[in-house]
Each structure stands twice: as C-alpha cells, then as structure tokens.
C-alpha positions as CSV (number, residue, x, y, z in Angstrom):
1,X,-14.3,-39.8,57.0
2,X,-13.8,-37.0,54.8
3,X,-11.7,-37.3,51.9
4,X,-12.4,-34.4,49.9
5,X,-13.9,-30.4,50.1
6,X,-14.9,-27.6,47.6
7,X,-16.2,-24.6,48.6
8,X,-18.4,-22.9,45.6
9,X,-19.0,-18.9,47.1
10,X,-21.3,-17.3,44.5
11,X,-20.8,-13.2,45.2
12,X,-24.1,-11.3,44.0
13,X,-22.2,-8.3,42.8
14,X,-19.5,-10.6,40.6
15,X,-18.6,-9.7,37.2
16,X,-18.9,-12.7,34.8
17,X,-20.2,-11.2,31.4
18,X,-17.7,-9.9,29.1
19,X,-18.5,-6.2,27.1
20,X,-19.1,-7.0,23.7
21,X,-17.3,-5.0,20.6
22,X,-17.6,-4.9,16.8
23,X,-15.9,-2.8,14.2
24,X,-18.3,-0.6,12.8
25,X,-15.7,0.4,9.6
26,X,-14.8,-0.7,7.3
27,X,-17.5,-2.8,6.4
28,X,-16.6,-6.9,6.5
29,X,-15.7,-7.5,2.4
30,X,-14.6,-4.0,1.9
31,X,-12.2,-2.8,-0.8
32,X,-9.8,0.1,1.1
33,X,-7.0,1.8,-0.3
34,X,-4.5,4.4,1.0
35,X,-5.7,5.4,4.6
36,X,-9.0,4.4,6.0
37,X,-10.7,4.7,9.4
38,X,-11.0,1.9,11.3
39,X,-14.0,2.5,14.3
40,X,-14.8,-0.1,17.0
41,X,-17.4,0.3,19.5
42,X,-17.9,-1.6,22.6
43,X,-20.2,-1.7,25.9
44,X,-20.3,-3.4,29.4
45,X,-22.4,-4.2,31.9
46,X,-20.1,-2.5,34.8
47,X,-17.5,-1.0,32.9
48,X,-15.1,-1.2,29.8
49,X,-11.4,-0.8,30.9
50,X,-9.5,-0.9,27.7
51,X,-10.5,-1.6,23.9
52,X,-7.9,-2.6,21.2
53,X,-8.4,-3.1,17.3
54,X,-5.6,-5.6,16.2
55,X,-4.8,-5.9,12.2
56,X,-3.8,-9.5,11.2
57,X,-3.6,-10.3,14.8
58,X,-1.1,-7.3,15.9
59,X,-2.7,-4.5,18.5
60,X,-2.4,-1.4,16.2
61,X,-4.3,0.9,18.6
62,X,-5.6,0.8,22.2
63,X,-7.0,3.2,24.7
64,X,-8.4,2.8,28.4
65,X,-11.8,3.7,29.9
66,X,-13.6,4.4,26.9
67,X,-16.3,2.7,24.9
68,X,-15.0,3.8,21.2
69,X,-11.5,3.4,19.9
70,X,-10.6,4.6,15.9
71,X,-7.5,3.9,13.9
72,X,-6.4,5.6,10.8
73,X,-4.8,2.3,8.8
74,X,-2.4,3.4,6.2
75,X,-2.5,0.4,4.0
76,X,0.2,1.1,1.8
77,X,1.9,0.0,4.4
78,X,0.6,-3.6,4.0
79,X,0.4,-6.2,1.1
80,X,-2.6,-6.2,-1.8
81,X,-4.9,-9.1,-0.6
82,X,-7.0,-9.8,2.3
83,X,-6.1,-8.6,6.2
84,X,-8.3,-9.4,9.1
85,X,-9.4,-6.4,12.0
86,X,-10.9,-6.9,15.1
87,X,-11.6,-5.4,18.1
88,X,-11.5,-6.3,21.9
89,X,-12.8,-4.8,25.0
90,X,-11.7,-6.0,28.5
91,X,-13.3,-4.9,31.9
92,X,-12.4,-4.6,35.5
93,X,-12.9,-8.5,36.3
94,X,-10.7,-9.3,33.6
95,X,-13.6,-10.7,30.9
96,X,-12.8,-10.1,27.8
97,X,-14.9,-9.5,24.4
98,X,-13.8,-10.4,21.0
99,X,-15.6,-8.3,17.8
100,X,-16.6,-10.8,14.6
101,X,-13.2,-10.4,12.4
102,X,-13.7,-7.9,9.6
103,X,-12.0,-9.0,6.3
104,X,-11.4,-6.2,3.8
105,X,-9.3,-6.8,0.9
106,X,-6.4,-3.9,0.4
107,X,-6.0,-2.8,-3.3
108,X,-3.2,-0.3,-4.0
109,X,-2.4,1.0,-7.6
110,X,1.1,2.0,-6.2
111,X,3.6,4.6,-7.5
112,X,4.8,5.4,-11.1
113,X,8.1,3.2,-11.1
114,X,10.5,4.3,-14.5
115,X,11.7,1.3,-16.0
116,X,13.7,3.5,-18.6
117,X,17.2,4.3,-18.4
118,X,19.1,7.5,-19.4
119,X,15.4,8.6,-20.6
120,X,16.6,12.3,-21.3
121,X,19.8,11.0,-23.2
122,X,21.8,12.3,-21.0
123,X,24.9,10.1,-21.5
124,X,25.4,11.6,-24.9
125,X,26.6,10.3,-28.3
126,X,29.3,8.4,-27.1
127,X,27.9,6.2,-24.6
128,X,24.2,5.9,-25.2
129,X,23.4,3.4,-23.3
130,X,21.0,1.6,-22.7
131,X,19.5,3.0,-25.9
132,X,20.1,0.4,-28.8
133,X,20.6,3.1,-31.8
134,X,19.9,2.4,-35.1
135,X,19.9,4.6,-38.3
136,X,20.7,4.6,-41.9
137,X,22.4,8.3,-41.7
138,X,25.2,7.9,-38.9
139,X,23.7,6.0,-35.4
140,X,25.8,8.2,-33.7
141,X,24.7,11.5,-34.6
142,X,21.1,10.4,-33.7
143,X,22.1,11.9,-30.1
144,X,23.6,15.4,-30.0
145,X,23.5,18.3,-28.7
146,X,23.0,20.5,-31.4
147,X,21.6,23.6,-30.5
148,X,19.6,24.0,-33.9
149,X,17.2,22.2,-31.9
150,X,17.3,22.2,-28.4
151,X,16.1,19.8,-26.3
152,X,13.6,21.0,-23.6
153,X,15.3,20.0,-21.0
154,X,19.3,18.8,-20.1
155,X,21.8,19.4,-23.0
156,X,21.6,16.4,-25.3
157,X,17.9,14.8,-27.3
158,X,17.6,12.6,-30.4
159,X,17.5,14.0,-33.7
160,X,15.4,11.3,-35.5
161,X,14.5,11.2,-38.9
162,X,15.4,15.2,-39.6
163,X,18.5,15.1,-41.9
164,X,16.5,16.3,-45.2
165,X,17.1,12.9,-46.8
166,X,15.0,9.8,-46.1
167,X,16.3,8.0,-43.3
168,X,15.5,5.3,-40.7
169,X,16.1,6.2,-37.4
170,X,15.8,3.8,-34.3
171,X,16.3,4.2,-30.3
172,X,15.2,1.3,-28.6
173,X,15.5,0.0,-25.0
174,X,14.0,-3.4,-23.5
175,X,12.4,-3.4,-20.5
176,X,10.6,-6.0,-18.1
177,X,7.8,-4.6,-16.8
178,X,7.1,-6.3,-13.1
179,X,4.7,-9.0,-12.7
180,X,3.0,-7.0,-9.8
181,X,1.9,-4.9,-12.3
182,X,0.0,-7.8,-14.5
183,X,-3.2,-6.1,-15.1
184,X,-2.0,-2.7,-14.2
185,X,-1.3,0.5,-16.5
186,X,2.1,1.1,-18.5
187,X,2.8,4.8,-19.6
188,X,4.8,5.7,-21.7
189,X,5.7,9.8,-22.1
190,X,7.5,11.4,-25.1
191,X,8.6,14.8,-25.5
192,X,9.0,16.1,-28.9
C-alpha cells in the first residue's frame, strides 16, 4: 500500500540564484542636501529583468533589462533626519535580490521665511500695525511720508530720531521665531 508520493524533478538549466544589487551613492551615513544621485548596480547569473531603488520602502525609480538604475532624489521634498534606500534586482525566474539599506541623513537649511509684518511700513501713520511705536516727539509722525526724505522704496519709512531735538524713538514688533529653526540663522536687514 501506498499512502503518499512526491516527485522532486531537479532541471540542470533552472534558475535558483537571485542577481545581487547595492547602491553605490550615496555612501551608507551620508549627509545629502537638495538633489543627489542615487546609483544602484546589479548583476545575474542568466539575466537581470528589472532593478528598482525604493526610498523609505516606496519604488521611486525602476527600469527593465538593465544592470544600472540612477535616481536624482530631491530631498527637499522629504523631512530633515534619516531615510533608508535600497535597491532590488529581479530576473526571469522570478529570484529576487535585495541591496544592504543605505541610511543617509537629509539636512536642509530651508528657505528665508519673513517673520516681520508690514516691514516697508506700508500701512502708514494711521494704522501701523504690527509696529508698536514709541517716541517722545509725536509716535505718530515716526511713519510718514514726507518727501524730505524718501524712503527707497514704497511711499511711506520711519523718521526716527531726526527732529533736531533729542528724542527717543521706538518701532518694535515681536516675533516667534519657529522651533525648526533652533540652531539655525536669524537675519535681520535694515535699510537706512
């Protein structure tokens, strides 16, 4: 009596050893900014099919029949910190090869963001906010328009300090500067 059967056929030619792949840049601990190059290689015994480089586990590029792939990652378009690449290569018996995970960490200085509000004091005399104004000649005359002395650009500026007696003269604004910028540079441009 025969209960059960297996049949093992072994065919000389068979495909069983999947093409390997590794990312070749950026290099694994690598600071990148703005756009970089991502390359990934790969190689087969019989063939390679397809290749694909995947960024925190999403396929961001992939090509067919070809044993180099490249990607040009913009990273602003990602967080600051650390994001994984890798690679994979597939052949025509469906193995499939996995590249050692690349870690780069993105650092991006980002834009110029103006915290200040009407910074050309546009809004005139009369409504000058944001600008707390403070002055002991006449707070209100510390914005004009007086074309004695133009500002050098728009139509109004602040006279400070110019009346030809001594005076205290004061515009001040608060401003929280983001926490995403803890560490960054603050800048702070006056025209006279």
């Amino acid at each position: 009596m025969v209960d059960d059967f297996a049949l093992n056929v072994h065919y000389p030619g068979a495909d069983t050893i999947p093409p390997t792949t590794s990312i070749t840049s950026p290099a694994n601990g690598a600071t990148v900014s703005g756009t970089v190059v991502v390359n990934a290689t790969a190689s087969d015994n019989v063939g390679v099919t397809q290749m694909q480089i995947l960024i925190d586990g999403s396929v961001v590029a992939s090509n067919t029949n070809s044993t180099s792939l490249s990607f040009n990652f913009n990273t602003t378009t990602v967080s600051n910190g650390a994001h994984t690449i890798v690679s994979k290569a597939f052949d025509a018996a469906g193995n499939v090869g996995t590249s050692s995970t690349v870690t780069v960490t993105v650092s991006n200085s980002g834009t110029l963001t103006e915290l200040l509000g009407n910074g050309g004091f546009e809004n005139g005399a009369s409504n000058p906010a944001p600008w707390l104004l403070t002055s002991t000649h006449s707070p209100l005359e510390i914005i004009n328009s007086s074309s004695s002395e133009p500002p050098h650009s728009g139509t109004f500026d602040a006279w400070m300090n110019g009346w030809g007696t001594t005076t205290t003269d004061t515009v001040m604004q608060q401003v929280i500067v983001p926490a995403e910028c803890d560490g960054g540079h603050v800048q702070l441009l006056v025209a006279h």
